[in-house]
N, C-alpha and C positions, 0 to 999 in steps of 0.2 A: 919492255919498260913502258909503261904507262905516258901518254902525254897530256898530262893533268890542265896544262891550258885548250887543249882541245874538248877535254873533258868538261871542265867548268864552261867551255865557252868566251873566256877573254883575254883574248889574245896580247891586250893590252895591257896586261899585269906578269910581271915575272916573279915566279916560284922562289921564297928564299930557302923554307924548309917546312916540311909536312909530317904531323905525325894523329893518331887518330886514339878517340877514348869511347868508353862506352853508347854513347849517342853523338858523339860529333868527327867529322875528317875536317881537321885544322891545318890551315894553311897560312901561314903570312906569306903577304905579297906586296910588293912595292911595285910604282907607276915604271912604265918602260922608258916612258917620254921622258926627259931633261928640262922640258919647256910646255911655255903653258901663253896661250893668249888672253890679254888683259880684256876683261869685259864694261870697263868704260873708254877704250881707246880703242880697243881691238888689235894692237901691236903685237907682238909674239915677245915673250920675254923669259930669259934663262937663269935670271936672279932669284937663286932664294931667302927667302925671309925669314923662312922656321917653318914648325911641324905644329900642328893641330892635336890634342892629347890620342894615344892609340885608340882605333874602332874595331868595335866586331859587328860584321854583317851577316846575315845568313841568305847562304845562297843554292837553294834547292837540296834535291834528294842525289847521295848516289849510295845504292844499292842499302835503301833505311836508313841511313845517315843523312843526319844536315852537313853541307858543310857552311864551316866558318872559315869567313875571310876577315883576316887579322892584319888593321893594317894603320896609318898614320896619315891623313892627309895634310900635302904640302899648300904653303902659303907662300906666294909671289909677293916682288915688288917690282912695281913698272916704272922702270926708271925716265917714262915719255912725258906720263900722266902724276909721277911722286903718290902710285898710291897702290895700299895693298887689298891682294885679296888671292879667296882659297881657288883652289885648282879645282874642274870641274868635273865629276865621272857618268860618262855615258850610261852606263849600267846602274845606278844608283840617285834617288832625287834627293833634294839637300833634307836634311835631319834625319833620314828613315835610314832603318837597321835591316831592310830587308830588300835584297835585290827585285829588279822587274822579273829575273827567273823564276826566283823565289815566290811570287807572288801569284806569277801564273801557273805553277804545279799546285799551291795549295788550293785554288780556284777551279785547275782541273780533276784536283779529287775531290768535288763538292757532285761532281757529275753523275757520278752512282754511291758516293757515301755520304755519311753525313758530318755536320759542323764537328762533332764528338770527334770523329776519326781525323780528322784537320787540326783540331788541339792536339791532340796526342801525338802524331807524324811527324808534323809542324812546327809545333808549339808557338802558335800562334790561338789566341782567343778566339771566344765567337764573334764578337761585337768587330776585331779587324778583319777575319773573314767576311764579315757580313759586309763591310765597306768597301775592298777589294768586289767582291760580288757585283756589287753597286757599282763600281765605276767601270767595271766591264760591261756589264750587260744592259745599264739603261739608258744610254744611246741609240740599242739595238731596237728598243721596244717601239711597236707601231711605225718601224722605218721603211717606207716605200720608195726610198732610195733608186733600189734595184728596177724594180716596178717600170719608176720616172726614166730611169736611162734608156729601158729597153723597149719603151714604148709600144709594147703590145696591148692586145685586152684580155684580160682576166676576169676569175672565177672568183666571189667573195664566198667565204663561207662562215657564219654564224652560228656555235653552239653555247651549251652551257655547261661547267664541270661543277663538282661538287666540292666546298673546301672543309666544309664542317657540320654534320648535320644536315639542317636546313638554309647554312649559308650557301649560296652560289655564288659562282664566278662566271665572264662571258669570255669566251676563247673566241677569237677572230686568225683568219687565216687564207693565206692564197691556195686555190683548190688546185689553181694551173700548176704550178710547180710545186706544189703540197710542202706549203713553208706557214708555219704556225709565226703570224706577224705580233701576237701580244697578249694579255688575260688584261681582262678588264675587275674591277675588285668589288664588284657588284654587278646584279642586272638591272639595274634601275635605267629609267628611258632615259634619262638626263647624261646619263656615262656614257650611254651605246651614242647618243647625240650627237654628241659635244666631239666624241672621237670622231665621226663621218663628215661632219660640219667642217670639221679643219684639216680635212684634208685635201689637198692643193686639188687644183682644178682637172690638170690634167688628169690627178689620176682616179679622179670621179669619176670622168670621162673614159678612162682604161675599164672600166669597172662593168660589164656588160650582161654579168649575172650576179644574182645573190643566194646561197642554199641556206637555205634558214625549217625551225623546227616549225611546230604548228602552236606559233605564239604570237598574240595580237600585239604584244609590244614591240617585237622585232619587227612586223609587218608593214605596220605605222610608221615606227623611224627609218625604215629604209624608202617610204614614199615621199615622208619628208626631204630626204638627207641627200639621197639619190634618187629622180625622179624617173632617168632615165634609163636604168637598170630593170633586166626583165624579175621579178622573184620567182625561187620556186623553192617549196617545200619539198625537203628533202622523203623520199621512198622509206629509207628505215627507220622515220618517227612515226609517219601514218602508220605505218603495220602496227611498232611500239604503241602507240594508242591504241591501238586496234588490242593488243595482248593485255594493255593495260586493262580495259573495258571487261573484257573476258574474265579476267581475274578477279575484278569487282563482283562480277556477277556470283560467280563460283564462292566467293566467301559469304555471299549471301545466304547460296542455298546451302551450305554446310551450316549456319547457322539455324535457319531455319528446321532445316532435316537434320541436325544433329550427326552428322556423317563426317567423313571424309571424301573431298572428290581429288582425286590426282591431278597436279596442277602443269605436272609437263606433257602429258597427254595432249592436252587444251592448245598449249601452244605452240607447243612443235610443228612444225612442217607437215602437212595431211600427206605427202611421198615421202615424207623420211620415216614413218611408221612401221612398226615390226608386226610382223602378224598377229601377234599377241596382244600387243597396244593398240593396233587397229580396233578389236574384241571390245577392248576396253572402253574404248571413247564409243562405237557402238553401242555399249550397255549406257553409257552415259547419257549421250542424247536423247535414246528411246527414254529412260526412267525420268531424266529432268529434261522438259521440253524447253524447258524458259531460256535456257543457256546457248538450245541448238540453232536459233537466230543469230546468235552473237556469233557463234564459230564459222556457221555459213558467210556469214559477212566477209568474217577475217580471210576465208579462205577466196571470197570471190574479191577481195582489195587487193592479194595477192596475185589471182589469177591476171587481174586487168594490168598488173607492172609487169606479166608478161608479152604483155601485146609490143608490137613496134612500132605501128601507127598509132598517132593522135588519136584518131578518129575513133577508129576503133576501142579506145581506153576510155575517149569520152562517153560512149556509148557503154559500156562497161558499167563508167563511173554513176551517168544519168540512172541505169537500171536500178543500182545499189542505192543511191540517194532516197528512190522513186519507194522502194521496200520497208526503207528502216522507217519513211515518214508514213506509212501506211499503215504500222503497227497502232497497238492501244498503251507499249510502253514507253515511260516518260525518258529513262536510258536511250534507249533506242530511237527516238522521235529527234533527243537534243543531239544524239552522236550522228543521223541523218543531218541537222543545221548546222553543225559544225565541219562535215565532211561537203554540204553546199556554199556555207560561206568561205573555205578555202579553195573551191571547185578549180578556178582557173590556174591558181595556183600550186596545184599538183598534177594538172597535166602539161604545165611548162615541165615537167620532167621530161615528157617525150620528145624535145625540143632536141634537147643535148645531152640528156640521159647524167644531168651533172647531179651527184650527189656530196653528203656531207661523210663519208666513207673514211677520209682522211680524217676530218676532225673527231671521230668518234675514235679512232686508234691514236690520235693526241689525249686525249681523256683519260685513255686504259695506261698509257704512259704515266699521263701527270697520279693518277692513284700508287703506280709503281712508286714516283716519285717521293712520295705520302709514308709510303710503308717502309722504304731505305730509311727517312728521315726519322721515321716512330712518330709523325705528324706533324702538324704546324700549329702553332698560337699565332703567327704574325703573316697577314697576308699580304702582306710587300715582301719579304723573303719566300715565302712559294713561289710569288709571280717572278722574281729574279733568278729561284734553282731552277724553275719550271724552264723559263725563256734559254739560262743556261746549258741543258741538255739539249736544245734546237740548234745551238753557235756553238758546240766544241771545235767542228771543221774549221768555221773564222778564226776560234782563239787560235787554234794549232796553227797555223798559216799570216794572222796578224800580227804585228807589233799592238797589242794589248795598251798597256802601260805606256802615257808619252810624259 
């Protein structure tokens, strides 16, 4: 036989009689206690006053069923203080029909589903899924909490996701323990700011690197925000520009020569090549010269993030710089001052070898997140399911709901 208070979880209520219909396991239950302590005296007192008209609560899932708890709250009178008032339930805050259990399973199947599959389970709207959402998780956002207590130093890391089109968002994130701290709901410098600006002293102070893309905005605000931070451009945007570049070129000359040129060829890995693809990109560079600058570059940007040594990377880096600005083209001249004006800052990568790795696999996530959903119009709920799939561990393990 079943122990239905261990089931539901409250131990505090005793089973009168249970029986179950299509979508619902109904239960009425009445309180176990006799007594109840008055909350303007604080006395304990055993008098009742009367019943409060019957409630139904819904309180979680067992086995695709809600249950409903069906039940009558009692109303005291303190005979210390001559004054009444209703009994209080742990599990339940005052007017709401939905327990803290309740609250936290439909919150945890927002995790891989969507709002649609939360009404239907649930039956619960979107609009109080959406505020459940809210009160769980924007606490969480940008809390360095953890950071402050353990007083170590850390890894900042700064990218950018996509929410819509050409909208962006800025993801911010500890590289040390690869904990995705927030999404910011734009890039704008005044957002990335305003965030780094307020953040307590110490843990500016913990902050001892930054991996950010090859963006002057990022660059800027973290010289402002945090002075004392070394920066370093993360390894797989430099290449990614480097493929971007490639790829410009290539649409060029297909436009020009009316061709097709194979566009994975170009940027695949020169060792990951099949003998046959080798053939290929062969015919490619011999037939279009203009392109075979660009790919030597990319291959020698890679070669030099094999090195171990600084020194040797910088020497690498100087070579590459010294090539692209020697050319007669206007590409290749601006992508040599763009690979000099972030010079220092891409070989602080040989420092610590810290990349933005983690943040790029937060990204492929948050687009997962995207396609569970069938998208977003509101980007305050992204940034809430998004921060939600980082804290399922905390919900399952906190009291949630106080």
């Amino acid at each position: 036989m079943w122990n239905f208070n261990k089931l539901l979880g409250l131990s505090s209520l005793e089973i009168k009689s249970y029986h179950q219909t299509n979508k619902y396991h109904i239960f009425k239950v009445k309180q176990r206690n006799k007594t109840s302590f008055c909350p303007f005296c604080g006395k304990k007192t055993s008098y009742k006053y009367g019943f409060h008209p019957q409630r139904k609560i819904q309180h979680g899932l067992i086995f695709g069923k809600i249950c409903l708890l069906i039940f009558k709250l009692r109303r005291f009178f303190c005979q210390r203080c001559n004054k009444v008032f209703n009994e209080k339930l742990s599990f339940l805050k005052k007017y709401e029909r939905f327990t803290q259990k309740h609250k936290k399973e439909a919150i945890l199947n927002l995790v891989d589903r969507s709002f649609s599959s939360g009404k239907k389970h649930f039956q619960t709207s979107y609009f109080l899924q959406r505020k459940w959402l809210k009160e769980i998780v924007e606490e969480n956002i940008f809390n360095f909490k953890e950071e402050e207590i353990k007083g170590k130093p850390f890894v900042l890391g700064i990218d950018e996701v996509s929410f819509s089109k050409h909208k962006m968002l800025t993801t911010v994130g500890n590289l040390s323990n690869h904990t995705l701290k927030g999404i910011l709901p734009s890039m704008k410098k005044s957002c990335l700011k305003k965030l780094l600006k307020n953040l307590s002293l110490k843990v500016k102070l913990q902050i001892k690197e930054v991996v950010i893309d090859m963006s002057v905005l990022y660059l800027k605000v973290i010289q402002e925000t945090l002075p004392n931070a070394k920066i370093t451009i993360d390894k797989f945007h430099v290449i990614q520009d480097a493929n971007r570049r490639i790829d410009e070129q290539r649409l060029i000359l297909q436009e020009i020569y009316e061709t097709k040129i194979p566009r994975h060829i170009l940027l695949k890995n020169k060792e990951s090549l099949k003998e046959k693809e080798k053939m290929i990109l062969n015919m490619i560079l011999k037939k279009y010269r203009e392109i075979k600058i660009f790919y030597e570059v990319k291959e020698k940007i890679r070669e030099m993030y094999g090195k171990k040594k600084k020194d040797e990377a910088e020497t690498d880096l100087r070579l590459i710089i010294s090539l692209l600005k020697s050319t007669d083209d206007g590409e290749l001249i601006s992508w040599g001052n763009t690979l000099y004006y972030f010079k220092n800052y891409i070989l602080n990568y040989f420092d610590n070898f810290s990349t933005n790795g983690f943040m790029e696999g937060i990204n492929n996530k948050l687009k997962l997140i995207k396609r569970i959903s069938f998208g977003f119009k509101n980007k305050e709920v992204f940034i809430l399911k998004a921060m939600l799939s980082v804290l399922v561990t905390y919900i399952l393990n906190q009291p949630i709901f106080k």
